[in-house]
N, C-alpha and C positions, 0 to 999 in steps of 0.2 A: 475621590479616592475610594478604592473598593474595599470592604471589610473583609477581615479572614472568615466570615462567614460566607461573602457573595462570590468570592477567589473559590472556597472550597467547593462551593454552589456548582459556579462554572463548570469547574477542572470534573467533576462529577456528569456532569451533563456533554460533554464532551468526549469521556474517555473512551466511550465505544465504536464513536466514529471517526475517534483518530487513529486506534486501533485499526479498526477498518481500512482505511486510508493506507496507513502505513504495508500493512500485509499487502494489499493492492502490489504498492510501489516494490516493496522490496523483496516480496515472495518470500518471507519465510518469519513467522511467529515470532520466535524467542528475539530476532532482532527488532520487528517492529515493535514489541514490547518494552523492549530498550529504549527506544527512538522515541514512544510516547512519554515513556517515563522521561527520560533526559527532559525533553521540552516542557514537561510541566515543573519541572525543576526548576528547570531555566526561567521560566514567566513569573514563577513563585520569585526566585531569588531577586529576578532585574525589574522586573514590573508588577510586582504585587500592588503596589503602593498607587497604580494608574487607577483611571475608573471602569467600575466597571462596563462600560460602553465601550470601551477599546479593549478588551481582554480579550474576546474574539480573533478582532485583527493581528492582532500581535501574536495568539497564539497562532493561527494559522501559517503567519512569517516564519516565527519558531519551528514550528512541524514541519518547514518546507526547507528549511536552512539546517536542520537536524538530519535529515534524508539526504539532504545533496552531501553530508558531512560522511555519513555512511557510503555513499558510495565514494567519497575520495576514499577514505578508508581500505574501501574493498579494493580499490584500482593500486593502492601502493603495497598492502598486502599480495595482490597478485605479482604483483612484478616482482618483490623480494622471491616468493616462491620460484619463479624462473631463474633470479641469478642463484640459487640456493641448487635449482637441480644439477648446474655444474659441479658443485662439489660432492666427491664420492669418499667410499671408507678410508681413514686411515689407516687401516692396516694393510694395505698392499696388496691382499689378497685378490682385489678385483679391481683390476683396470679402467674397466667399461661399466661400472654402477653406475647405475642414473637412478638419481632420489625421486624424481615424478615417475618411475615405472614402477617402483618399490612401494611409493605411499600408495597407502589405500585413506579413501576416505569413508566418514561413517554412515554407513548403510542409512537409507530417506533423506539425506543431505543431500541441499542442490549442487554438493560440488560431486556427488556421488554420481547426480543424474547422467545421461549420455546425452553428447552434444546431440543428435535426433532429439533426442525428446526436449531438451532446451529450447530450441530452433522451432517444434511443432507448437509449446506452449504458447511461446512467442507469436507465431502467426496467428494461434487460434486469440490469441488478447486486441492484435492488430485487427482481425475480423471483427471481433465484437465490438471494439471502439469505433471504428469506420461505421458500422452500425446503427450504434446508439447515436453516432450524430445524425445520422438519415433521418431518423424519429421525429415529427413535428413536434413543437417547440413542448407545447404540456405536455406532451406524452415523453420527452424526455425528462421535465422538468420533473414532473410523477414518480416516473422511474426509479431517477437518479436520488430525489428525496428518499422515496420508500426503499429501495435496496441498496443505494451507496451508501446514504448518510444514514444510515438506519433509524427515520424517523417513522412514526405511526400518523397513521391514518388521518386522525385529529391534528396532529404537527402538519403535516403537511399539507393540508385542505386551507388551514389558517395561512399556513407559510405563503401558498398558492393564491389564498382569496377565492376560493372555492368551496361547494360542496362537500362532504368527503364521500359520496357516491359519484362525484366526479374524479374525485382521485381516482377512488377506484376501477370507474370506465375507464378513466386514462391510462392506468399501468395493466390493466386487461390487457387494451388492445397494443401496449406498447410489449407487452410479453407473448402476446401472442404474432405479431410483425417481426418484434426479433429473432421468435423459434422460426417461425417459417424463412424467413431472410437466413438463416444460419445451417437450417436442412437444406435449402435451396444451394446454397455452397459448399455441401458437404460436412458440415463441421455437424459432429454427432455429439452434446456433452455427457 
C-alpha cells in the first residue's frame, strides 16, 4: 500500500509530463490542466490505497480515460451547438437569424481559429509524428524522453542504460534529422 507521502511523491513527479501529455492531445492549456487535475483526483480517490508500483500504471489508464472523456464531451457539446443554431430570436423581428453567424467566439480560442489554420496545424503534427517514428530506435527513445516526457539528462541516460553524453549524441542527431526531414518538406516551425 502506498503512503500519503509516496502518492504525494508520485503525483509530484508526474504533474509536468502529464501536463505535457495532455496539451499535446487536446491543444489547449486551461483544459489539459483540467484533465491532469481530474485524474489525479481520480487515483487519489480510487486508488490511493494500491502500492506504489502500480500508481504509474493506473495513472497513465486514468490520464488516457480522462482525455477520451474530454473529447466525448467536446463531440456532444458540438452537436448541441448545431441543433441550437436552428433556433432564432423570439421576437419576430428576424426570420433568417442563425445563432452560429451571430456568435463570436473568444479571440485565441481554438474555436476562434479558422478551419485553414485547424487543418495546417493538423498536418504539420501528422508530419512531425510520421517523423519521429522514421528516427532510429535511441534516437527516438532520447528524444521522446528528453522533450515529451520532459525528463533530464541524468533521468533519461539511467532510463536508457546509457551515458548521458550518449543521450545527448542521440537527441543531437535526432534534432537535427528532424529539422532537416521537416525543412526538406517544407514545414518552416
Amino acid at each position: 500500500m502506498a503512503t500519503s507521502k509516496e502518492l504525494s511523491n508520485f503525483l509530484e513527479g508526474v504533474e509536468r509530463r502529464a501536463f505535457k501529455h495532455a496539451v499535446y492531445m487536446v491543444r489547449n492549456e486551461e483544459s489539459a490542466l483540467d484533465i491532469v487535475q481530474d485524474s489525479m483526483i481520480k487515483l487519489s480517490e480510487k486508488y490511493g490505497d494500491k502500492p506504489a508500483a502500480e500508481l504509474p500504471l493506473l495513472f497513465q489508464r486514468i490520464l488516457q480515460n480522462t482525455i477520451l472523456d474530454f473529447f466525448r464531451r467536446e463531440k456532444v457539446r458540438n452537436n448541441w451547438v448545431s441543433l441550437f443554431s436552428n433556433i432564432g430570436p423570439n421576437d419576430g423581428e428576424d426570420d433568417n437569424f442563425d445563432l452560429l453567424e451571430n456568435f463570436s467566439s473568444e479571440e485565441g480560442s481554438e474555436a476562434a481559429e479558422s478551419t485553414e489554420n485547424k487543418l495546417e496545424r493538423e498536418q504539420v503534427l501528422n508530419i512531425i509524428d510520421d517523423e519521429i517514428k522514421k528516427l532510429p530506435t535511441r534516437q527516438r527513445e532520447a528524444f521522446l524522453m528528453r522533450y515529451w516526457e520532459d525528463m533530464d539528462v541524468a533521468e533519461t541516460a539511467l532510463a536508457m542504460g546509457c551515458s548521458e553524453g550518449s543521450v545527448k549524441t542521440h537527441c543531437s542527431r535526432a534534432t537535427h534529422t528532424l529539422a532537416a526531414a521537416l525543412k526538406a518538406l517544407g514545414v518552416h516551425l
